[in-house]
C-alpha angles and dihedrals in degrees: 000000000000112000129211122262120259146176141211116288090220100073084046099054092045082056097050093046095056092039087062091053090063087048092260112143111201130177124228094190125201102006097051107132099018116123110277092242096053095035122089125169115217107260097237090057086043093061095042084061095047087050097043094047086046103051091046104042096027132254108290086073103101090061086048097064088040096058082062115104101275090212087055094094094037091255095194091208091056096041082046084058098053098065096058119117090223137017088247097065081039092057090046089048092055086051104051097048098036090112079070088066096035150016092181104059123034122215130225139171131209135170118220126161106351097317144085116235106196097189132187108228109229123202098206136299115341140226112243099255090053096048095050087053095047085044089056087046094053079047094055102044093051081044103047097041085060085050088045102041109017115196091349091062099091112189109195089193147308109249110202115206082211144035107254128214101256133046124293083229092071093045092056090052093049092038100034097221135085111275135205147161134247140163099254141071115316117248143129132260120226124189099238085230077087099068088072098051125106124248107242109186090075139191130182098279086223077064101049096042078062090061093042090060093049089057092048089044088050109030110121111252122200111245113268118237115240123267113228090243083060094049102047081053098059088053102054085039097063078068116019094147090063127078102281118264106249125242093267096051090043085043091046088050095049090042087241115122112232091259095053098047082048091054093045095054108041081056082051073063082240139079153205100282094045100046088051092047090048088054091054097039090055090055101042094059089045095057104034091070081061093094086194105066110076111231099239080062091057095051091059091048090064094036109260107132090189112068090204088059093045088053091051093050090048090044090053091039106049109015090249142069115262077254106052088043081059091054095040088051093047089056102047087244122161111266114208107221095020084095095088099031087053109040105255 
């Protein structure tokens, strides 16, 4: 399933709080009051913010919000960065994680000729709203490597993809480095002396490797697509409780052959049989701690019309009679086989 592009909250939030100061009253939506490292706000909604604030406040504001701290809101990228030893590490973690700040611009960095061009990756002309925040990120990046870095921080330039609406001027003495315009993808040039400097906001690097697992724990992924094992599992699960399809029916479903689904899975190191017993056996655990739920009932659950066949195959799969598993369970023991089923 293909999810909807978002960006950080904290931007957002920066924008929304200067906004107010101008008597601008703008609305986050869902993710008001979650913690800045877990809240994103949908990039569509993101961009109307940014339109609506600009057209009513005028169009430097973009540098505006991005001359704010960057650590005020507790921006876990930026308080990862922090804890680097060099500018260099600083400027990779920032890569790496840049999915964390935005759906809607990847990041890359190359070295040519003696500098770093970490550029934003842009997919083709933007709406307004999209360009003033990319315009606010491009700010907080120049700005952040010179909080990060101080004098050993050496920006070459800031290269816009587009002319913005007010003067260059204006962007070099928020940015603190020369500006121009071409006709490419926006980024900023870094003279690769940087990668060596210390970082000299710092923060105890046992701290900072907290807020790099955050990020880790809370970067955006793009959805993975199904193994053929899962989704031969999805198929047998819609009707457990039923003899099970055969291959050829769950094959036919899936557009393999038989031969074919046999041949996936078996490279998956599993196969028809044993997707279908872990199901089972999955459920059946599950639904043999329910004291209330008789177990021939939970034979029949997992498709096994004989009660006597359904207590071999737990017994194989789990060390224990479907029983003894219920009073186990009952006590907090300790379940060979329940490991695996449970997440242990």
């Amino acid at each position: 399933m293909r999810t909807e592009p978002s960006e950080w909250a904290v931007g957002i939030r920066q924008l929304i709080r200067t906004a107010s100061e101008h008597g601008l009253h703008l609305d986050e939506g869902p993710t008001a009051g979650q913690p800045p490292f877990q809240a994103r706000v949908s990039l569509a909604h993101a961009q109307r913010l940014w339109e609506q604030a600009v057209r009513a406040l005028g169009p430097s504001l973009p540098l505006r919000v991005a001359e704010q701290p960057q650590a005020e809101d507790g921006n876990p990228l930026y308080l990862a960065a922090m804890s680097c030893r060099t500018l260099g590490e600083a400027q990779q973690l920032l890569v790496e994680r840049w999915r964390y700040v935005t759906d809607a611009f990847p990041a890359t960095m190359r070295r040519r000729d003696g500098a770093v061009h970490l550029r934003l990756e842009v997919p083709g002309p933007l709406p307004l709203g999209a360009r003033l925040g990319l315009e606010y990120l491009l700010a907080v990046l120049a700005r952040s490597g010179r909080a990060l870095g101080g004098d050993g921080w050496r920006g070459i330039e800031l290269v816009l993809g587009h002319r913005p609406p007010i003067s260059l001027a204006a962007w070099e003495a928020t940015c603190g480095l020369p500006v121009r315009v071409a006709g490419g993808p926006p980024e900023i040039v870094i003279a690769e002396a940087t990668d060596e400097q210390p970082v000299l906001a710092g923060m105890n690097r046992k701290a900072g490797r907290f807020f790099v697992r955050l990020l880790e724990h809370y970067t955006p992924r793009p959805p993975r697509a199904a193994t053929v094992a899962e989704r031969v599992a999805e198929a047998l699960r819609r009707d457990l409780h039923a003899a099970a399809p055969t291959v050829e029916q769950i094959a036919a479903e899936l557009a393999f052959s038989a031969r074919s689904l046999h041949r996936q899975l078996a490279a998956e190191g599993t196969s028809y049989q044993r997707v279908l017993d872990d199901l089972r056996r999955d459920e059946a655990m599950r639904l043999a701690l329910d004291e209330q739920r008789p177990l021939k009932a939970i034979a029949a659950a997992v498709g096994f019309a004989d009660p006597r066949c359904f207590r071999r195959a737990f017994k194989r799969w789990t060390g224990t009679t479907p029983q003894e598993f219920r009073l186990r369970g009952r006590a907090g023991a300790g379940i060979p086989g329940a490991a695996h089923s449970f997440g242990g």
